[in-house]
C-alpha positions in Angstrom: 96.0 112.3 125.9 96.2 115.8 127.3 94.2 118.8 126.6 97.0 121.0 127.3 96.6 124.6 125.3 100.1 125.1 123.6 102.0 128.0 121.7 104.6 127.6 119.0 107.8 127.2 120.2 106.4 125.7 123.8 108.7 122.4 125.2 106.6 119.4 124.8 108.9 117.0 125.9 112.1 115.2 125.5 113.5 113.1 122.2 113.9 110.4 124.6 110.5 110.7 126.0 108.4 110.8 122.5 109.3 111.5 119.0 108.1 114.6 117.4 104.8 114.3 115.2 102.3 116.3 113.7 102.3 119.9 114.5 105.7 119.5 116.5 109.6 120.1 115.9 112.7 118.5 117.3 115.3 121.4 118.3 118.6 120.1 120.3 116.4 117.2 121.6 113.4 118.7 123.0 110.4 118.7 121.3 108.3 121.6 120.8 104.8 123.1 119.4 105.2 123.9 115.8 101.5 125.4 116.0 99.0 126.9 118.4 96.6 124.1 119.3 96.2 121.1 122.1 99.3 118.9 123.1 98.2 115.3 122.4 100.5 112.0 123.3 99.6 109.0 120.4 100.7 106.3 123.1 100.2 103.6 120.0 103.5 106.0 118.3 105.1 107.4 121.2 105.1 110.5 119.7 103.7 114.1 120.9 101.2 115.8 118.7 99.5 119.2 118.7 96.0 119.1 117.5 95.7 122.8 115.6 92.1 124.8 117.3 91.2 125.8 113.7 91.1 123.6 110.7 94.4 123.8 108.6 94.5 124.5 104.9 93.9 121.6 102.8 97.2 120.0 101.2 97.0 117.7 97.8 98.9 114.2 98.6 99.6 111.1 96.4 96.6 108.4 97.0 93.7 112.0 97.5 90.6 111.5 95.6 90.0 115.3 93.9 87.5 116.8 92.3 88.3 118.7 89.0 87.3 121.4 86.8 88.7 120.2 83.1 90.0 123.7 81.4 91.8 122.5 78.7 91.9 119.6 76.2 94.9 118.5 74.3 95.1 115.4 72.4 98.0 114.0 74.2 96.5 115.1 77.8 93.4 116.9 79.8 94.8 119.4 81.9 92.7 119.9 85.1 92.3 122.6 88.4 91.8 120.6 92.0 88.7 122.0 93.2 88.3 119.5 96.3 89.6 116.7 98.1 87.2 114.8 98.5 86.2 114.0 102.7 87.9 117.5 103.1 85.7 120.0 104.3 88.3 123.1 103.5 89.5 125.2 100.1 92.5 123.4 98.4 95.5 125.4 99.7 98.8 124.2 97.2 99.0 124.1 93.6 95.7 123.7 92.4 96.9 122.8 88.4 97.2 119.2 87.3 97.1 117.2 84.5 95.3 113.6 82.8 97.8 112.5 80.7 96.2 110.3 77.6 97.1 106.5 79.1 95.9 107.2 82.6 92.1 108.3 81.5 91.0 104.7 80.7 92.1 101.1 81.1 92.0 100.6 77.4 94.0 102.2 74.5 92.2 105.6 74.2 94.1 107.8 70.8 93.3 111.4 71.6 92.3 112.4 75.0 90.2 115.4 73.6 86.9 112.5 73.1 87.1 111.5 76.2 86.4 114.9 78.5 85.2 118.8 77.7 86.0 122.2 79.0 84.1 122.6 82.3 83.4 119.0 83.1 83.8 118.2 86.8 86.2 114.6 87.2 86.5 112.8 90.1 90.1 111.6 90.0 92.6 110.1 91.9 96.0 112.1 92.4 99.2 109.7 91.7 101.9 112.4 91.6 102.1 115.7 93.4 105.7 116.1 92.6 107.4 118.6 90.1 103.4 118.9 89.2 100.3 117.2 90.3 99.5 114.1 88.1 95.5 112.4 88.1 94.3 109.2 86.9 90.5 108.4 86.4 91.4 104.7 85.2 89.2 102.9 87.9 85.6 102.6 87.7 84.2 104.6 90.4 86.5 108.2 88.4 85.9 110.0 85.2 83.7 112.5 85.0 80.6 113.5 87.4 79.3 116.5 85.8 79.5 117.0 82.1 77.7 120.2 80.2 76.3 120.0 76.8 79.3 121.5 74.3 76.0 123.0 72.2 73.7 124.9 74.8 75.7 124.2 77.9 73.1 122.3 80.2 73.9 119.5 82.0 73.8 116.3 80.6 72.1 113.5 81.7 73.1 109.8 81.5 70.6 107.6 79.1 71.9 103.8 78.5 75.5 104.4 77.7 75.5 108.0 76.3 75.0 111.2 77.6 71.7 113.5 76.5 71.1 117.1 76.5 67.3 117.3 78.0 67.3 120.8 76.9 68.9 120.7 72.9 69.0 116.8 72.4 72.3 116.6 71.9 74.2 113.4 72.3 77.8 113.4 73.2 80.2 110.8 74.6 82.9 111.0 78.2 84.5 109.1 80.2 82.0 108.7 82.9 82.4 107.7 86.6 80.3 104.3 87.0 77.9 106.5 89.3 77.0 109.6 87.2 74.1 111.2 87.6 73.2 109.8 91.2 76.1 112.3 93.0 75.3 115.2 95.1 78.1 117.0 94.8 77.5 118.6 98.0 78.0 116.3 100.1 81.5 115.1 98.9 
């Protein structure tokens, strides 16, 4: 490993010598910088990687556990904006729009998605297609939704046996709830 302060566009080395990886380029058989940042060598890979000095933009990838925001419900599907990948510390930078369709919100048969999540509710879901549009799933256990507002006074509900309860209206409403809601602190994901 080097610590080697590179431009874009510098020669890193040779195709023959290491292939190109992240933050690098292969032009006529040389391998160059693609970014400003440190020249690296992953000796397990052979391959020549600049480290960038400032974080990069955060990118939404197949297998990413997101967080979020539910802004509209549709019987057929919940239709979603990324707000955070989770064990990212950075703003989401691509398309931020997704969608729940109906059979991936739970592993049983569930008829209209619109009883299952709200307007507003914050989901922790897992992202199985980013491509021609980003695609979530909270069918697993540990997804579904992490913060849920009552639909009557808008206060936060609070998870009593296997409902959810307004503490400020006493309203009583139903989601599809991650198996640790209630006990998250969101600021820390």
């Amino acid at each position: 490993m080097t610590d080697k302060l590179v431009m874009p566009g510098d020669q890193l080395s040779t195709v023959e010598e290491l292939l190109p990886g992240e933050g690098t380029f292969e032009e006529n058989g040389v391998v160059r910088a693609a970014r400003l940042g440190y020249y690296e060598i992953d000796q397990k890979h052979r391959s020549a990687q600049v480290r960038p000095i400032t974080s990069i933009p955060v990118i939404v990838n197949k297998g990413d556990t997101v967080l979020a925001r539910v802004s509209m419900v549709k019987p057929s599907m919940i239709i979603t904006e990324v707000i955070h990948v989770i064990g990212k510390n950075r703003s989401v930078s691509s398309e931020t729009d997704s969608t729940i369709h109906v059979k991936e919100i739970a592993q049983g048969y569930i008829k209209d998605a619109s009883t299952e999540y709200k307007v507003q509710d914050i989901v922790r879901a897992k992202v199985i297609q980013v491509t021609p549009s980003v695609q979530l799933t909270t069918r697993d256990k540990n997804l579904g939704s992490i913060i849920a507002l009552c639909s009557k006074c808008r206060h936060q509900l609070v998870k009593k046996g296997q409902q959810l309860e307004c503490e400020n209206c006493g309203n009583r409403e139903h989601r599809r709830i991650a198996d640790d809601y209630g006990s998250i602190d969101v600021a820390k994901l």
